[in-house]
N, CA, C and O atoms as a DFTB+ gen file, in Angstrom:
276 C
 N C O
     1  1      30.649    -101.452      82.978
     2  2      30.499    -100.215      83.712
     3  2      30.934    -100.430      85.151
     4  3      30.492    -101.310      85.889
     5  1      31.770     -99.606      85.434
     6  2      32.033     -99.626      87.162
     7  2      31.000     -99.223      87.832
     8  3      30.632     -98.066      87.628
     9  1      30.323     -99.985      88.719
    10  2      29.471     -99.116      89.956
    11  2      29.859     -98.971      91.094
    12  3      29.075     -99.288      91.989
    13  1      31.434     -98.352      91.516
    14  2      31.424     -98.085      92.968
    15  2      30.845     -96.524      93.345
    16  3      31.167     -95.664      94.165
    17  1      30.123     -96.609      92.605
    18  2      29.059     -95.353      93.063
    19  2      27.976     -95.676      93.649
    20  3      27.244     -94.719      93.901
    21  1      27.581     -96.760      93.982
    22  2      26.350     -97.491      93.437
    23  2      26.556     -98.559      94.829
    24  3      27.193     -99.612      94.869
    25  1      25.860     -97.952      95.811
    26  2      25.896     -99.328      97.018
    27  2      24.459     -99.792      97.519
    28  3      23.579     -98.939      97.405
    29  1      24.164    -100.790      97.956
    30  2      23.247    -101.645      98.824
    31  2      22.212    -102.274      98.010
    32  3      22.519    -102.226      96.819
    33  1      20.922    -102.936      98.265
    34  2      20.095    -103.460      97.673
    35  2      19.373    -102.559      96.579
    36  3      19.487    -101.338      96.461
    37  1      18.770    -103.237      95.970
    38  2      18.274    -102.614      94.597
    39  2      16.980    -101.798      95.009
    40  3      16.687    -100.780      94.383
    41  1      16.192    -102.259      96.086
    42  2      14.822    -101.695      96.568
    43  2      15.586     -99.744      97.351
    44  3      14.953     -98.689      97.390
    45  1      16.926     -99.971      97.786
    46  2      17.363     -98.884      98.500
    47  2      18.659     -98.437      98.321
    48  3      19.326     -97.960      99.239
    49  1      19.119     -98.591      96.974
    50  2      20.217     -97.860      96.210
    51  2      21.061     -96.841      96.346
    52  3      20.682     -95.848      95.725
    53  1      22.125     -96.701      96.959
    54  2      22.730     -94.831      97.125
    55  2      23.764     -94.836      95.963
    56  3      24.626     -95.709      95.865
    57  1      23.602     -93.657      94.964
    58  2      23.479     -93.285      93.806
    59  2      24.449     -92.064      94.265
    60  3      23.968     -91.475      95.233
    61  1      25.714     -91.519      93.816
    62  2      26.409     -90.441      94.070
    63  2      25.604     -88.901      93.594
    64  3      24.384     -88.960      93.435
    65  1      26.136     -87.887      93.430
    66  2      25.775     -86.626      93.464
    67  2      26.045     -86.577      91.289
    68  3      25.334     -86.297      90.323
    69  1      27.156     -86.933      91.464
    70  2      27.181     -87.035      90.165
    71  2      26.043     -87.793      89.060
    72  3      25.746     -87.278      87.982
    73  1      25.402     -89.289      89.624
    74  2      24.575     -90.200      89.331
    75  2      23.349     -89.418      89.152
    76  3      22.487     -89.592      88.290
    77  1      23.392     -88.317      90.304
    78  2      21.757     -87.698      90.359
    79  2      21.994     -86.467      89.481
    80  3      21.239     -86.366      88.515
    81  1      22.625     -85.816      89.600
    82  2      22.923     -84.749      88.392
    83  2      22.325     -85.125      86.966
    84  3      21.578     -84.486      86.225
    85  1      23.088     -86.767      86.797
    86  2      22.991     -86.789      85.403
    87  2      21.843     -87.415      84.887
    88  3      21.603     -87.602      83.695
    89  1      20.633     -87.958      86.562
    90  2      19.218     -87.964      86.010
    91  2      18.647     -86.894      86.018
    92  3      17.570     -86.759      85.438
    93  1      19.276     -85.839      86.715
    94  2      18.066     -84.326      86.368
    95  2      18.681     -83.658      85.556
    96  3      18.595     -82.431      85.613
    97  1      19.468     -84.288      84.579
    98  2      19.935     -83.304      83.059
    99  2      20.846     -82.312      83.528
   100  3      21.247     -81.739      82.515
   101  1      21.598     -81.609      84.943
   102  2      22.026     -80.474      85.073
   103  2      23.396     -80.758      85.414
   104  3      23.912     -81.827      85.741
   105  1      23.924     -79.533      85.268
   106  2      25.442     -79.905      85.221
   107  2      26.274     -79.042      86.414
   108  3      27.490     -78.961      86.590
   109  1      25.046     -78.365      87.244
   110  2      25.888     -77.080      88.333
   111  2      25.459     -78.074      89.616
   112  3      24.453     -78.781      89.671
   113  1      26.375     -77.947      90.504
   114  2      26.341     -78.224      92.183
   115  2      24.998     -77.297      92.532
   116  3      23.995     -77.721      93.106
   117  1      25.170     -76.176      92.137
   118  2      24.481     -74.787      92.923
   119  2      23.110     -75.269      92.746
   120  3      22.388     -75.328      93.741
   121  1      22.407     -75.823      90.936
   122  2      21.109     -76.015      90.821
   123  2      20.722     -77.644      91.703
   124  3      19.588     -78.117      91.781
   125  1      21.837     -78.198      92.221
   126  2      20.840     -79.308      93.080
   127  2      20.754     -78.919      93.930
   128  3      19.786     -79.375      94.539
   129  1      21.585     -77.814      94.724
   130  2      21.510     -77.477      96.286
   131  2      20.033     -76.761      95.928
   132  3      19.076     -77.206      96.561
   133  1      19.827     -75.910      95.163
   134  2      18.792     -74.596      95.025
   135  2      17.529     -75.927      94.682
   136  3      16.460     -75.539      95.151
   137  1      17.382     -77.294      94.035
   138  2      16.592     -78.028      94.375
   139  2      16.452     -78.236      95.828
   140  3      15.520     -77.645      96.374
   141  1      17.100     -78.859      96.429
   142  2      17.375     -79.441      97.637
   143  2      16.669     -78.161      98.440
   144  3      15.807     -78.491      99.255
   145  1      16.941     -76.729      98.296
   146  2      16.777     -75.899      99.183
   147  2      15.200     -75.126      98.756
   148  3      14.643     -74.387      99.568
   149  1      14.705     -75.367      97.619
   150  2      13.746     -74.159      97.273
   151  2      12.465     -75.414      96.538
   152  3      11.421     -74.953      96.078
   153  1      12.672     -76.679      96.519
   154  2      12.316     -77.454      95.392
   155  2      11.400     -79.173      95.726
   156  3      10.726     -79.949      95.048
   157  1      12.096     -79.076      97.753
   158  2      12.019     -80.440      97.983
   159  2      12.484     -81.610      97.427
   160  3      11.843     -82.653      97.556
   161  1      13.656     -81.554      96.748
   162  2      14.696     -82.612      96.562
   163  2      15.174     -83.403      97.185
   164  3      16.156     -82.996      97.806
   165  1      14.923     -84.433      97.326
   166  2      15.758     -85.319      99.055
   167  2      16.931     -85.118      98.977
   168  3      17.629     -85.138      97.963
   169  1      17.393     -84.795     100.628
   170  2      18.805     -84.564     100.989
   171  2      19.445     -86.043     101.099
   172  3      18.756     -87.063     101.100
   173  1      20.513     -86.030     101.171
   174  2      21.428     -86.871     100.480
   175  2      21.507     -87.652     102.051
   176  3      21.396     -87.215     103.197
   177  1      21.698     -88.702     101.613
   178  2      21.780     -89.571     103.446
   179  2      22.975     -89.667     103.883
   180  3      23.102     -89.828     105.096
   181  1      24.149     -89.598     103.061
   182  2      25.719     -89.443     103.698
   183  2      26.273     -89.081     102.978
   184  3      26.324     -89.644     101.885
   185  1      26.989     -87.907     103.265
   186  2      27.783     -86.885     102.661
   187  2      28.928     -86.953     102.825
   188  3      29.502     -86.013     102.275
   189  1      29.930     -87.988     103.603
   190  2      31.343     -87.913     102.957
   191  2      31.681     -89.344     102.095
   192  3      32.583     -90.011     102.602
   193  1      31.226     -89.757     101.170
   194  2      30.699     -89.449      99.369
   195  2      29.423     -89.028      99.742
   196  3      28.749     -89.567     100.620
   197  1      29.038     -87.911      98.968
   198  2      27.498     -87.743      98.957
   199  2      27.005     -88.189      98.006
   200  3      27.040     -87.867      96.818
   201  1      26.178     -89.525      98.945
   202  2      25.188     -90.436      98.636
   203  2      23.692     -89.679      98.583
   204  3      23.199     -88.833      99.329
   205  1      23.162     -90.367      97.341
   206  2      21.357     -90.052      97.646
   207  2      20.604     -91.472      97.742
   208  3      21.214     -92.257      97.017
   209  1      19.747     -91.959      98.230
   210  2      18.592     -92.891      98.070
   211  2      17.484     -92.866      96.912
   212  3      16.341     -92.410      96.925
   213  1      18.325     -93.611      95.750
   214  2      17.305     -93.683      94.390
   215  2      15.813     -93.547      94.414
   216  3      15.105     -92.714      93.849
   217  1      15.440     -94.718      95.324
   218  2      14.288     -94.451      94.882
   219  2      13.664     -93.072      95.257
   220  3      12.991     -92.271      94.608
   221  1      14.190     -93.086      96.709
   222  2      13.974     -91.309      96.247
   223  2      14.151     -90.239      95.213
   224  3      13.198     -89.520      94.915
   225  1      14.960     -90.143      94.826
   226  2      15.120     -89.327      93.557
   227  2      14.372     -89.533      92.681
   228  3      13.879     -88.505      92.215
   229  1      13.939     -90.798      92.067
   230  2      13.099     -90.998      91.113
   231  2      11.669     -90.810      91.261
   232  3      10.976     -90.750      90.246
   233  1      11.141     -90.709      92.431
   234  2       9.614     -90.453      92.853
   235  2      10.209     -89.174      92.711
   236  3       9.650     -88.707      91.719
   237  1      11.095     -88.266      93.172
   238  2      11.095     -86.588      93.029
   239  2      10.857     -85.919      91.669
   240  3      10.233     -84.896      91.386
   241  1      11.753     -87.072      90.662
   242  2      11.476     -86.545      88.860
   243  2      10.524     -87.197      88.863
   244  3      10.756     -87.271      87.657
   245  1       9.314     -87.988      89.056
   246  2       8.155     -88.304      88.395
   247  2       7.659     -87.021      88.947
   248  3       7.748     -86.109      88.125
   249  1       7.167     -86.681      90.083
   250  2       6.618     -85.834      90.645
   251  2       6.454     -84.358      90.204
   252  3       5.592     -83.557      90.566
   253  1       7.553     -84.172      89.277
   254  2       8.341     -82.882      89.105
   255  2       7.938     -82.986      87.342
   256  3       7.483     -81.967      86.822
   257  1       8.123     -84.195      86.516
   258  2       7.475     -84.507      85.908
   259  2       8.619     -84.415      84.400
   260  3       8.345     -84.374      83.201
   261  1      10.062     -84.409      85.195
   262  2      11.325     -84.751      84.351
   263  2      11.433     -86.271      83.741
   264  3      10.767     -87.239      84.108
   265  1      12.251     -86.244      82.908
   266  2      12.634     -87.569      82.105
   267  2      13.333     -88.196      82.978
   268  3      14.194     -87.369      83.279
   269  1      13.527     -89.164      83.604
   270  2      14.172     -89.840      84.102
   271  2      14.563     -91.349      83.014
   272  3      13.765     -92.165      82.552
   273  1      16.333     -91.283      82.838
   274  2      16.703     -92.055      82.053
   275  2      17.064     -93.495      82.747
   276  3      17.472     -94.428      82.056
């Protein structure tokens, strides 16, 4: 598997937009922004690739109470 999606230590991971999509099952831009905007989704820490911080995301689907694969 290629991970140049996939940068820094394992404790603080940045995971692309695509990476996080395909742990919250959805397939539209619009439903992560409408997370992000209506939902408390962590915003992405750098956006030209938009990067997210895993472990963030994954405390957001426990929380939320999604499958995280």
């Amino acid at each position: 598997m290629h991970d140049s999606h996939i940068k820094g230590s394992p404790k603080d991971m940045l995971i692309s937009k695509t990476e996080v999509m395909k742990l919250l099952h959805i397939k539209s831009r619009d439903t992560l922004y409408r997370y992000e905007r209506d939902r408390g989704f962590p915003l992405p820490v750098k956006t030209h690739p938009t990067l997210y911080v895993r472990k963030h995301v994954i405390e957001w689907i426990e929380k939320q109470s999604f499958t995280a694969t």
